[in-house]
Jmol script that loads the backbone (N, CA, C; Angstrom):
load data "model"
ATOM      1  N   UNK A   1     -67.984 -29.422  18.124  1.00  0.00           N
ATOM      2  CA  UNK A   1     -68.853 -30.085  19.084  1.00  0.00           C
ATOM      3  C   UNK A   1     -68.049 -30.425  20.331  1.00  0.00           C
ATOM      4  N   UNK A   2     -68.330 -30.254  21.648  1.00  0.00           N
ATOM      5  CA  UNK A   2     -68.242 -30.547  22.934  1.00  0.00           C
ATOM      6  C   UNK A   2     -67.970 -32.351  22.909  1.00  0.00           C
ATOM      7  N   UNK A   3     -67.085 -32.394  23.931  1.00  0.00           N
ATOM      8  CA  UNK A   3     -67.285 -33.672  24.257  1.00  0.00           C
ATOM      9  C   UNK A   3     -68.326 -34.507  24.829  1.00  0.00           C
ATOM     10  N   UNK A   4     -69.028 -33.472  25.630  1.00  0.00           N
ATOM     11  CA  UNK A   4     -70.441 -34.041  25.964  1.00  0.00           C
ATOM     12  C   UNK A   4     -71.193 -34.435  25.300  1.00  0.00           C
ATOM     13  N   UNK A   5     -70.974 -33.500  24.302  1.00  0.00           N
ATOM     14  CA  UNK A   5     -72.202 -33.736  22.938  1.00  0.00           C
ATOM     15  C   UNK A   5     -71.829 -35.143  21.660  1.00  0.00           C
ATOM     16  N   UNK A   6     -70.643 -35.369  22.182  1.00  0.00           N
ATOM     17  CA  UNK A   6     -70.312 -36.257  21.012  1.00  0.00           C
ATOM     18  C   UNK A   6     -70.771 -37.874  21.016  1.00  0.00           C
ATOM     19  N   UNK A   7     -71.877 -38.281  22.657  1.00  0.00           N
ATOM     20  CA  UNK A   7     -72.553 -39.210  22.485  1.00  0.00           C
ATOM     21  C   UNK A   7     -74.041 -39.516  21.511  1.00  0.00           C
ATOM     22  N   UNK A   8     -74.363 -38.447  21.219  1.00  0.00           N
ATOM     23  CA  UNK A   8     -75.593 -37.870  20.787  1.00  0.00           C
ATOM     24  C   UNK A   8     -75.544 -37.294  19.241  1.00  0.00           C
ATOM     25  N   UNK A   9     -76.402 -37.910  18.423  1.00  0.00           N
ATOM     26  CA  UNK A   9     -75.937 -37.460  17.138  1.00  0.00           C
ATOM     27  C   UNK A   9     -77.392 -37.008  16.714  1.00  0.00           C
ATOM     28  N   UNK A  10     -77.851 -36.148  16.165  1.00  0.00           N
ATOM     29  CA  UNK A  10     -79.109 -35.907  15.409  1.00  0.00           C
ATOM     30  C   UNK A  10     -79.464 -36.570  14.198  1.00  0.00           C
ATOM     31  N   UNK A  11     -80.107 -37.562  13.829  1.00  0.00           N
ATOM     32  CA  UNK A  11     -80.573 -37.897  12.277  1.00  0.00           C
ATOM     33  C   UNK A  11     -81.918 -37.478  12.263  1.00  0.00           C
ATOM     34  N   UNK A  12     -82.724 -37.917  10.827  1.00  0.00           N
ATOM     35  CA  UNK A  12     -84.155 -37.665  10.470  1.00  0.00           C
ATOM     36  C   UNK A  12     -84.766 -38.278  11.591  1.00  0.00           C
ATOM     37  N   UNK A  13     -86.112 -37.548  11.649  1.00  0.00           N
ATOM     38  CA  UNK A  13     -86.669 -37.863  12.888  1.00  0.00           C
ATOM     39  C   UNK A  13     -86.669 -37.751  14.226  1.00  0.00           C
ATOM     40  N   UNK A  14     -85.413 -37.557  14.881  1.00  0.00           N
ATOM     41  CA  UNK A  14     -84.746 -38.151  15.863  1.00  0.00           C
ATOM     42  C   UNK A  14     -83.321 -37.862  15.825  1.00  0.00           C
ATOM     43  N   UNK A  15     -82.590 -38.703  16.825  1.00  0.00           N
ATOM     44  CA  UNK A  15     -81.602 -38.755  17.249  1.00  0.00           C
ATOM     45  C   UNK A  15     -80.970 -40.319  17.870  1.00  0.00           C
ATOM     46  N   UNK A  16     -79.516 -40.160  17.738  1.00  0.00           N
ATOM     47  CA  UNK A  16     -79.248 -41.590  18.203  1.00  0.00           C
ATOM     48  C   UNK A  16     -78.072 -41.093  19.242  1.00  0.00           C
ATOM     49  N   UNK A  17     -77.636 -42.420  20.060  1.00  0.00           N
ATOM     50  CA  UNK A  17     -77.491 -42.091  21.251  1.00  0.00           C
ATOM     51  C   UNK A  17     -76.039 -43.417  21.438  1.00  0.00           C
ATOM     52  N   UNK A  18     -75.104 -43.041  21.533  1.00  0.00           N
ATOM     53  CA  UNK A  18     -74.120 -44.040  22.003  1.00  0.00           C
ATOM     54  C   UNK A  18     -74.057 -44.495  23.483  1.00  0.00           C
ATOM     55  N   UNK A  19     -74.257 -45.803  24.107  1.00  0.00           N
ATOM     56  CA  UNK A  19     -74.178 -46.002  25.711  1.00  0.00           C
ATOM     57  C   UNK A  19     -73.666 -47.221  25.577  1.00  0.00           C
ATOM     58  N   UNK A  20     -72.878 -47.036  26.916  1.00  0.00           N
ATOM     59  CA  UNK A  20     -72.400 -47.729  27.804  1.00  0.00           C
ATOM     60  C   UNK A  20     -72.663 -48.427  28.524  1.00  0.00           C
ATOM     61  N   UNK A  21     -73.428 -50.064  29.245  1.00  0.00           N
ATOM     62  CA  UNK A  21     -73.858 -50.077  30.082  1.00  0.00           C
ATOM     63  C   UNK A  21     -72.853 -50.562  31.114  1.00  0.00           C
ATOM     64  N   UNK A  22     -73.141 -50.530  32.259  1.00  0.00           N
ATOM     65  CA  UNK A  22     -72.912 -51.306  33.258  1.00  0.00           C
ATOM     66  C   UNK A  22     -74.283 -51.959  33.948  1.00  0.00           C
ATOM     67  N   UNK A  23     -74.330 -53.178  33.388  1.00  0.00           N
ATOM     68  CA  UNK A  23     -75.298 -54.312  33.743  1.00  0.00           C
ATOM     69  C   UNK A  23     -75.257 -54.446  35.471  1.00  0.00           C
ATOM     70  N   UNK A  24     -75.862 -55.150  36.187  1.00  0.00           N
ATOM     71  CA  UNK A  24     -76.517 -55.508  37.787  1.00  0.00           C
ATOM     72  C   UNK A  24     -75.480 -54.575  38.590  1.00  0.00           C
ATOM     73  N   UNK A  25     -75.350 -53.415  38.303  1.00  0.00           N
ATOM     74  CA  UNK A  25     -74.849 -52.390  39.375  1.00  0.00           C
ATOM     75  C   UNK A  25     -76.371 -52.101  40.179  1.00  0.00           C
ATOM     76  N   UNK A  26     -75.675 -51.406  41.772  1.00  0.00           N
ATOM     77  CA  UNK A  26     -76.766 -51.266  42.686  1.00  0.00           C
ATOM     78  C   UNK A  26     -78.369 -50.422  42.629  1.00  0.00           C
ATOM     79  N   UNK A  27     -77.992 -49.647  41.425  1.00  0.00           N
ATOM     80  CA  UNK A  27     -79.465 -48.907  41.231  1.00  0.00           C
ATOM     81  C   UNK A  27     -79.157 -48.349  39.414  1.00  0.00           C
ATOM     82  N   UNK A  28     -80.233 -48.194  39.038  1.00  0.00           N
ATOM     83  CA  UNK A  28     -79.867 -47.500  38.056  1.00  0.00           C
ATOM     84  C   UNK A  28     -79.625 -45.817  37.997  1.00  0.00           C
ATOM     85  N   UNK A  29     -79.163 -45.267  36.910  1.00  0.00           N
ATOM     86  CA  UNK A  29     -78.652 -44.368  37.120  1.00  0.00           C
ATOM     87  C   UNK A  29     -77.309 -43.931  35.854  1.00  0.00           C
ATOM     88  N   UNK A  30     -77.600 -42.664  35.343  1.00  0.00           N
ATOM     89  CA  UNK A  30     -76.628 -42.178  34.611  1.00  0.00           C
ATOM     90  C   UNK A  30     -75.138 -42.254  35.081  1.00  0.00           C
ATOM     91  N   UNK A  31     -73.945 -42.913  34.839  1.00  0.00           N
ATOM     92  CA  UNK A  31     -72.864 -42.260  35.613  1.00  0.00           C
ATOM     93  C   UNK A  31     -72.010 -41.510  34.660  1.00  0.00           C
ATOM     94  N   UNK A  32     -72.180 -40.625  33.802  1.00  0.00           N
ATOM     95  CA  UNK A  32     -71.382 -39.682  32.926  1.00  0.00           C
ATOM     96  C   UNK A  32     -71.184 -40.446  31.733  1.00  0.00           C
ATOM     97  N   UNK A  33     -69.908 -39.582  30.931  1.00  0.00           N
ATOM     98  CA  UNK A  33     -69.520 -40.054  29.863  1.00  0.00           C
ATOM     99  C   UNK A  33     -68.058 -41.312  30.221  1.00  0.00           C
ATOM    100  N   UNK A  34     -68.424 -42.010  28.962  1.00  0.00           N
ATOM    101  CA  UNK A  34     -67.329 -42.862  28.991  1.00  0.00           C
ATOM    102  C   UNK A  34     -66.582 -43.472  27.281  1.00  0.00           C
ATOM    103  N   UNK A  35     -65.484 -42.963  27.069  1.00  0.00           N
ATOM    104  CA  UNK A  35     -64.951 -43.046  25.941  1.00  0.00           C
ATOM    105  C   UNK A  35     -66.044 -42.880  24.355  1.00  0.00           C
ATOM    106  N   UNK A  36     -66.360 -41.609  24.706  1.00  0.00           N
ATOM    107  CA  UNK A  36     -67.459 -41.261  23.519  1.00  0.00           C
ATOM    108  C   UNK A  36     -68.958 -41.751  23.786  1.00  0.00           C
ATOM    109  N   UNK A  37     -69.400 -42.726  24.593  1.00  0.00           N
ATOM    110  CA  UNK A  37     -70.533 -42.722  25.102  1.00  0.00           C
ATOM    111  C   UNK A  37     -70.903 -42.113  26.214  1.00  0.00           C
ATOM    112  N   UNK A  38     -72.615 -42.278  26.674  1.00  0.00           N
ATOM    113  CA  UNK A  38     -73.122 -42.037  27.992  1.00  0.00           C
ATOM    114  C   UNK A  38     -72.993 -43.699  28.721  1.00  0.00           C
ATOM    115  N   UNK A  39     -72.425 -43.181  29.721  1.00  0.00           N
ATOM    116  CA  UNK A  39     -71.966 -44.892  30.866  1.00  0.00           C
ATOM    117  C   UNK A  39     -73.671 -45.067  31.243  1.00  0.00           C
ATOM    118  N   UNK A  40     -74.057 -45.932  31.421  1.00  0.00           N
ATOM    119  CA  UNK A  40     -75.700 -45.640  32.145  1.00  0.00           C
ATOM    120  C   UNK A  40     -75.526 -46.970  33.046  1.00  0.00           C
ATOM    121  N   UNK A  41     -75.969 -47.009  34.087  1.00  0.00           N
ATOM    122  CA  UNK A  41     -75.895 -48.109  35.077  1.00  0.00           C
ATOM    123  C   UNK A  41     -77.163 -48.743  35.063  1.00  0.00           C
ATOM    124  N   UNK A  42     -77.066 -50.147  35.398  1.00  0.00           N
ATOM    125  CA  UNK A  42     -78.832 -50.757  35.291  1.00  0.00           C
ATOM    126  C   UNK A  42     -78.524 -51.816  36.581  1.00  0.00           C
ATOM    127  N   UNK A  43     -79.545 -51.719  37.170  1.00  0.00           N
ATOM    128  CA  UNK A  43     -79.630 -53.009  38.347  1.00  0.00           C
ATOM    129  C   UNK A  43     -80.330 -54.384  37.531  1.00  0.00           C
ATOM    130  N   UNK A  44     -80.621 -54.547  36.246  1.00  0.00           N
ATOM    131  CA  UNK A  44     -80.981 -55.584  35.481  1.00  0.00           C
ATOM    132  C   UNK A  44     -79.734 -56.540  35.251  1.00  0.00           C
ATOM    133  N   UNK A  45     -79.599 -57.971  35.337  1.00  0.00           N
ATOM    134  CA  UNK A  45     -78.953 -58.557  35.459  1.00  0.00           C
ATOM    135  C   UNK A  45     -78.733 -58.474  33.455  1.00  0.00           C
ATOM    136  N   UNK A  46     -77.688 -58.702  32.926  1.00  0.00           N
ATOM    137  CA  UNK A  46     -77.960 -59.186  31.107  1.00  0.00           C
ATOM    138  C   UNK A  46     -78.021 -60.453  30.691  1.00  0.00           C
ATOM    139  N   UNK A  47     -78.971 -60.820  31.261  1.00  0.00           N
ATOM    140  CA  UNK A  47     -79.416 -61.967  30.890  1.00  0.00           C
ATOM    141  C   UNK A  47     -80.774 -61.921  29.854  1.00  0.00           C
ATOM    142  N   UNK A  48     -81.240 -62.777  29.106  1.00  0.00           N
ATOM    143  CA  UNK A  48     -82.354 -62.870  27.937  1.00  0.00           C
ATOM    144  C   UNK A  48     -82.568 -61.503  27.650  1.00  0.00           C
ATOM    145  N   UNK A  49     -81.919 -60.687  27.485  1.00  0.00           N
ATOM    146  CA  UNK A  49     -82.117 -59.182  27.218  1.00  0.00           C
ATOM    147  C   UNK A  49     -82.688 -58.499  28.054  1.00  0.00           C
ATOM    148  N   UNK A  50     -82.896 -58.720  29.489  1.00  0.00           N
ATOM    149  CA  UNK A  50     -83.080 -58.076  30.589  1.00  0.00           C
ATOM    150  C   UNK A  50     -82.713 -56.304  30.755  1.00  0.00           C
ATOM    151  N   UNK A  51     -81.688 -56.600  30.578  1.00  0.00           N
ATOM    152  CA  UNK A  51     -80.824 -55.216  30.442  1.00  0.00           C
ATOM    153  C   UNK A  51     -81.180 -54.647  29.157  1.00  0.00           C
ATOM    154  N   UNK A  52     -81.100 -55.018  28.245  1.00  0.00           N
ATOM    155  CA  UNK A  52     -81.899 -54.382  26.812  1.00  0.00           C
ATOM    156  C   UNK A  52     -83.109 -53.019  27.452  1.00  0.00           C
ATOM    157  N   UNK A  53     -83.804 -54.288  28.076  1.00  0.00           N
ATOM    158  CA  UNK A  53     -85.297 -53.617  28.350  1.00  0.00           C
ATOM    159  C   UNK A  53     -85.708 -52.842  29.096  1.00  0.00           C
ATOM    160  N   UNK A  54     -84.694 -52.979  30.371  1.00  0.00           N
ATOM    161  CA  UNK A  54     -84.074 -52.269  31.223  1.00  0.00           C
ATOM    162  C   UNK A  54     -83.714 -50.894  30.467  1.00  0.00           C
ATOM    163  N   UNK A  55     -82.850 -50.989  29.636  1.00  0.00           N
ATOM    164  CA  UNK A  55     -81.910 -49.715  29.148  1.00  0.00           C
ATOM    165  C   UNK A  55     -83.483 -48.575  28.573  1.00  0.00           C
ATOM    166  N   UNK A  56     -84.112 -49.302  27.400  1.00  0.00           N
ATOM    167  CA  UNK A  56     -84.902 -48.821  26.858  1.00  0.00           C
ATOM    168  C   UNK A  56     -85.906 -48.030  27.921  1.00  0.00           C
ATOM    169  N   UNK A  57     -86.418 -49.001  28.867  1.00  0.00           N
ATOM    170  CA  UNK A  57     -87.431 -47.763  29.753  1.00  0.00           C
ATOM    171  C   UNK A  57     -86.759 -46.868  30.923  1.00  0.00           C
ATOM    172  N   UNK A  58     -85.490 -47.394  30.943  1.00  0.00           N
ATOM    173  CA  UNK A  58     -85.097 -46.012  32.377  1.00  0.00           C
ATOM    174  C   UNK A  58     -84.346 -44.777  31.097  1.00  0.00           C
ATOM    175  N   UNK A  59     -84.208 -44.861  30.008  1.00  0.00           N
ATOM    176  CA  UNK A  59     -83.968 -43.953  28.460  1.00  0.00           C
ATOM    177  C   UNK A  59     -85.319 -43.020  28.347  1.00  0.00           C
ATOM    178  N   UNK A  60     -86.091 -44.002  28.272  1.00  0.00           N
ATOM    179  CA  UNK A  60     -87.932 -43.344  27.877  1.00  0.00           C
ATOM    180  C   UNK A  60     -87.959 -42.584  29.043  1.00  0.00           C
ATOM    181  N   UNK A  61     -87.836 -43.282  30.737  1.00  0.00           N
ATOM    182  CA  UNK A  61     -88.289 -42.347  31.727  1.00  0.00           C
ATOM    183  C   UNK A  61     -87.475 -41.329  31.169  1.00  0.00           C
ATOM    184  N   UNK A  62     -86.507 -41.355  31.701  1.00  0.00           N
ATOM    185  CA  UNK A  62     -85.486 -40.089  31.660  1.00  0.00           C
ATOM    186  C   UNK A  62     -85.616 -38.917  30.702  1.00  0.00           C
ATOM    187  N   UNK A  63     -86.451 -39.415  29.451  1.00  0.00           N
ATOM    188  CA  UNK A  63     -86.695 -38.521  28.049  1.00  0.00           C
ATOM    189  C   UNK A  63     -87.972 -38.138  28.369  1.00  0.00           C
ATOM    190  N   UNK A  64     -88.437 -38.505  29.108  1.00  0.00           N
ATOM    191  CA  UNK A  64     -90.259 -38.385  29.163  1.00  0.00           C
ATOM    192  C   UNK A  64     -91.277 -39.055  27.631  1.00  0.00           C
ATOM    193  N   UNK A  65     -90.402 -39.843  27.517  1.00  0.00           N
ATOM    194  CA  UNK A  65     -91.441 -40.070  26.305  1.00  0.00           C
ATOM    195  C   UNK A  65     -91.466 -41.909  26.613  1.00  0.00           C
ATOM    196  N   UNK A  66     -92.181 -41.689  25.610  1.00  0.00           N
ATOM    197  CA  UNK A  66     -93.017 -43.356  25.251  1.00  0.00           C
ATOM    198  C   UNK A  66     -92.097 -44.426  24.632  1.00  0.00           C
ATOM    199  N   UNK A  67     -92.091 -45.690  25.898  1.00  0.00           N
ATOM    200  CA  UNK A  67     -90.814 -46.752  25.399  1.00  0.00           C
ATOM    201  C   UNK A  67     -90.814 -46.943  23.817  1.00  0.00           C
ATOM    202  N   UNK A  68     -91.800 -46.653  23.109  1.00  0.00           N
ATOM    203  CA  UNK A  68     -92.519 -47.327  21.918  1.00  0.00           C
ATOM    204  C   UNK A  68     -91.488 -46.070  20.846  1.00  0.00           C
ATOM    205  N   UNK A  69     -91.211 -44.580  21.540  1.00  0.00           N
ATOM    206  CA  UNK A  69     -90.008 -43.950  20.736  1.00  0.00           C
ATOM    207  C   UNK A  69     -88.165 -44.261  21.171  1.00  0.00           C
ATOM    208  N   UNK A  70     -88.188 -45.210  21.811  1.00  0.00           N
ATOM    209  CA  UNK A  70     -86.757 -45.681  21.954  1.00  0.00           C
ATOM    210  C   UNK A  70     -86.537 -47.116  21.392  1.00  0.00           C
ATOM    211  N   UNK A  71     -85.296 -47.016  20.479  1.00  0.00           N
ATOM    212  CA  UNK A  71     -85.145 -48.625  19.789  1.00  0.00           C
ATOM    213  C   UNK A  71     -83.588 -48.929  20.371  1.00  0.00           C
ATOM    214  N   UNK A  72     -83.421 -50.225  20.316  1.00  0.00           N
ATOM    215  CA  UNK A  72     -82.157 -50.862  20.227  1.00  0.00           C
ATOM    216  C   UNK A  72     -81.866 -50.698  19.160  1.00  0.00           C
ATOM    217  N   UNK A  73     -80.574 -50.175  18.180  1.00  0.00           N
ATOM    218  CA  UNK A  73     -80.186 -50.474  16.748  1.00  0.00           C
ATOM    219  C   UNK A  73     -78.777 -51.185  16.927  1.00  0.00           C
ATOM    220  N   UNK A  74     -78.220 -51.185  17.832  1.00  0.00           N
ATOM    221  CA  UNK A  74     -76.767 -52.054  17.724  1.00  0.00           C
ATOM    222  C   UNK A  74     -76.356 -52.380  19.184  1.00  0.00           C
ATOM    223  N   UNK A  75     -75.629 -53.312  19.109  1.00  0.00           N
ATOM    224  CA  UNK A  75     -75.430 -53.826  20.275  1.00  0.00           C
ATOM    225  C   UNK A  75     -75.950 -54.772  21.216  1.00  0.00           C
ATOM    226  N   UNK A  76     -76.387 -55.349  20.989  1.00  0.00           N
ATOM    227  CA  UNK A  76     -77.797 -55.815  21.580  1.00  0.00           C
ATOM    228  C   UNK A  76     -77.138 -56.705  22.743  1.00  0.00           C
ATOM    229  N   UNK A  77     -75.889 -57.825  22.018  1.00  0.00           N
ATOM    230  CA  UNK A  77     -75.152 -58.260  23.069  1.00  0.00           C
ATOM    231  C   UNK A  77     -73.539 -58.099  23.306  1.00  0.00           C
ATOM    232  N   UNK A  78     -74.078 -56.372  23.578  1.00  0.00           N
ATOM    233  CA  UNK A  78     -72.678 -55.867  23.822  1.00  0.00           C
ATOM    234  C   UNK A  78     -73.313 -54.951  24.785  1.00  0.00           C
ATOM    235  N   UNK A  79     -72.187 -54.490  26.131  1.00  0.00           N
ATOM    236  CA  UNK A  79     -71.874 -53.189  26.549  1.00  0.00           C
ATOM    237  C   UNK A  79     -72.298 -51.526  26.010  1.00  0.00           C
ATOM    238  N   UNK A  80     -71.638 -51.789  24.779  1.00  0.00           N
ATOM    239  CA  UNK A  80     -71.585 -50.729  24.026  1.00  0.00           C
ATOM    240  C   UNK A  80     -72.708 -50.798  22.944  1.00  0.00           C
ATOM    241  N   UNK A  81     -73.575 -49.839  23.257  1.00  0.00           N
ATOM    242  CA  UNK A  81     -74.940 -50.049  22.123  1.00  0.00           C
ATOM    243  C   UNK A  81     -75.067 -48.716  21.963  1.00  0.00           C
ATOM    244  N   UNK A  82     -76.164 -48.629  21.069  1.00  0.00           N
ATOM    245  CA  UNK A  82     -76.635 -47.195  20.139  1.00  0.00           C
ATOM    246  C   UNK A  82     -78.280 -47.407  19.966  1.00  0.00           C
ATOM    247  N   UNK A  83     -78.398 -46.511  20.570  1.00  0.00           N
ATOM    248  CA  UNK A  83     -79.799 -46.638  21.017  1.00  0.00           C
ATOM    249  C   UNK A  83     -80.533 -45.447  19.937  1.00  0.00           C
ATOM    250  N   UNK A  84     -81.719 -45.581  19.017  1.00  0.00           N
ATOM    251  CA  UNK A  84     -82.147 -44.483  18.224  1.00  0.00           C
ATOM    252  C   UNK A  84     -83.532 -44.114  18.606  1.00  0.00           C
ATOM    253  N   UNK A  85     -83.983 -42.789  19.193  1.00  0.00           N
ATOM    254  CA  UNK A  85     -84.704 -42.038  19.646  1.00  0.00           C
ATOM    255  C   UNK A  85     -85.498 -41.645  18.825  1.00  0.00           C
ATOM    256  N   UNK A  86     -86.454 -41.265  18.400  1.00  0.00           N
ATOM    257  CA  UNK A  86     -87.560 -40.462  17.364  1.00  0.00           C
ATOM    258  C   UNK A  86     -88.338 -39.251  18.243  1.00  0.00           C
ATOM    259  N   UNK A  87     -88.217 -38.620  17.649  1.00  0.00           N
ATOM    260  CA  UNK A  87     -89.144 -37.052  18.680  1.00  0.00           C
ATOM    261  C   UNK A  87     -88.165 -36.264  19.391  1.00  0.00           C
ATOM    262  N   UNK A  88     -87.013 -36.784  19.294  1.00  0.00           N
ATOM    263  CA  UNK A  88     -86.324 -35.893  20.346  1.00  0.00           C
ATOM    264  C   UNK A  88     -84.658 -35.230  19.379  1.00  0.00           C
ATOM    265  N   UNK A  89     -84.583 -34.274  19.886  1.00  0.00           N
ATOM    266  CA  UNK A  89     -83.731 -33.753  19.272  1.00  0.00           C
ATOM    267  C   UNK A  89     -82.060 -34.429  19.881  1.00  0.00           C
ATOM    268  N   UNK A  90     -80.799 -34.540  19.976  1.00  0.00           N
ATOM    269  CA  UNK A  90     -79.625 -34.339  20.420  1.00  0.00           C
ATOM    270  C   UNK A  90     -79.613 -33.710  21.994  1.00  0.00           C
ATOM    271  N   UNK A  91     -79.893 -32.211  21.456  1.00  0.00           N
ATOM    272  CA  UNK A  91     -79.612 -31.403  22.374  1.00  0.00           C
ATOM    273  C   UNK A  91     -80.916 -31.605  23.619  1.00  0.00           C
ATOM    274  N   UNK A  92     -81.716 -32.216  23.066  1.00  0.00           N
ATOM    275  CA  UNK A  92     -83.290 -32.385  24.406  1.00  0.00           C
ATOM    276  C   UNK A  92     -82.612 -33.551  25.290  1.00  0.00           C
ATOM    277  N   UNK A  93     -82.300 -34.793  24.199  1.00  0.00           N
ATOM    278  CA  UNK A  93     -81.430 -35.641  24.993  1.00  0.00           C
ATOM    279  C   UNK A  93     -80.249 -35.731  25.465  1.00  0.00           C
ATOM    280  N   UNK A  94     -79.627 -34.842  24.860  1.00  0.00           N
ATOM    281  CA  UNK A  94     -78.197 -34.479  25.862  1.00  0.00           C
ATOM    282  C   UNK A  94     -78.687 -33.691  26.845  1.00  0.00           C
ATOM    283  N   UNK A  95     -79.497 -32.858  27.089  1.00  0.00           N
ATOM    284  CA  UNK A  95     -79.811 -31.975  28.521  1.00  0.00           C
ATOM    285  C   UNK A  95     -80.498 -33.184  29.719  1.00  0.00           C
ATOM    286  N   UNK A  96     -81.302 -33.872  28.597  1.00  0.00           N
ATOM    287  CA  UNK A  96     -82.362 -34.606  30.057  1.00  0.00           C
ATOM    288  C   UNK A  96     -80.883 -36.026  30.526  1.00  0.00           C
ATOM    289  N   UNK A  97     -80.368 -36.278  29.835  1.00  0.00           N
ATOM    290  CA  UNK A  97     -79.257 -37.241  29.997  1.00  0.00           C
ATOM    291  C   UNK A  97     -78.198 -37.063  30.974  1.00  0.00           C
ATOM    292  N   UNK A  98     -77.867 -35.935  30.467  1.00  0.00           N
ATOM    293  CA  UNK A  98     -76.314 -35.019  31.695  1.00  0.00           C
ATOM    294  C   UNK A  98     -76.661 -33.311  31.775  1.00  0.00           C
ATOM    295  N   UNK A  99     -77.767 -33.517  32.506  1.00  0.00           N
ATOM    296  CA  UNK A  99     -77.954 -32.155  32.801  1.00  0.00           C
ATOM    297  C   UNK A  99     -76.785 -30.871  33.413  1.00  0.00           C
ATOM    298  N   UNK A 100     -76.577 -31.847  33.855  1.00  0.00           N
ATOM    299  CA  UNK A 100     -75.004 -31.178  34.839  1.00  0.00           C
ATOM    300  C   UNK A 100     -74.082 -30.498  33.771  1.00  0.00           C
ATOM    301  N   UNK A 101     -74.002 -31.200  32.537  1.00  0.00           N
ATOM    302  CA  UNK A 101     -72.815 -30.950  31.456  1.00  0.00           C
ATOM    303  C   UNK A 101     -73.908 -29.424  30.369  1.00  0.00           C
ATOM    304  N   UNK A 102     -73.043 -28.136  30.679  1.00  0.00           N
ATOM    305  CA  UNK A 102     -73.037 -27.404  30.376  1.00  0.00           C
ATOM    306  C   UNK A 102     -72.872 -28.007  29.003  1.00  0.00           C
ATOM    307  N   UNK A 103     -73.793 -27.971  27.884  1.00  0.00           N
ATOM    308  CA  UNK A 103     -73.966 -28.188  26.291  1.00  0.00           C
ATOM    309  C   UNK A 103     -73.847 -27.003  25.129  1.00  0.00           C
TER     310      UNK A 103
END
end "model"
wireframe off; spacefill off
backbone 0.3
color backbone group
């Protein structure tokens, strides 16, 4: 497996997703990989889970699917979370994620 690919893991159902955030940066926005995760930037401050909720629907936009198939499973008040997807494969979400990164 690619290093690109090694944020992104396939289980039943779905797929799960290692990220990074960077909380109240100027816009949101993917900024690559970062030590085995995807870095993802949020203009949501992390406060009362702001950024949580934040993470979850600019994830859904970006996947085209429905906030209601993206969960928080770890991290919740950390940086570093793992986000688990249903409907989508690895490789659907590694393309719509870092399109740029040849997979």
């Amino acid at each position: 497996m690619s290093d690109a690919g090694e944020f992104v893991r396939d289980v039943a159902d779905g797929c799960t997703v290692s990220v990074r955030v960077h909380p109240g940066a100027r816009r949101d926005g993917v900024m690559g990989l970062h030590g085995g995760a995807v870095k993802i930037a949020l203009n949501a401050p992390p406060v009362d889970g702001r950024a949580n909720d934040a993470l979850i629907a600019f994830v859904a936009e970006k996947l085209g699917s429905p906030r209601a198939r993206v969960s928080l499973v770890a991290g919740a008040a950390s940086r570093s979370k793992v986000l688990r997807i249903t409907g989508k494969s690895a490789a659907e979400v590694r393309a719509a994620l870092l399109p740029e990164v040849d997979c």
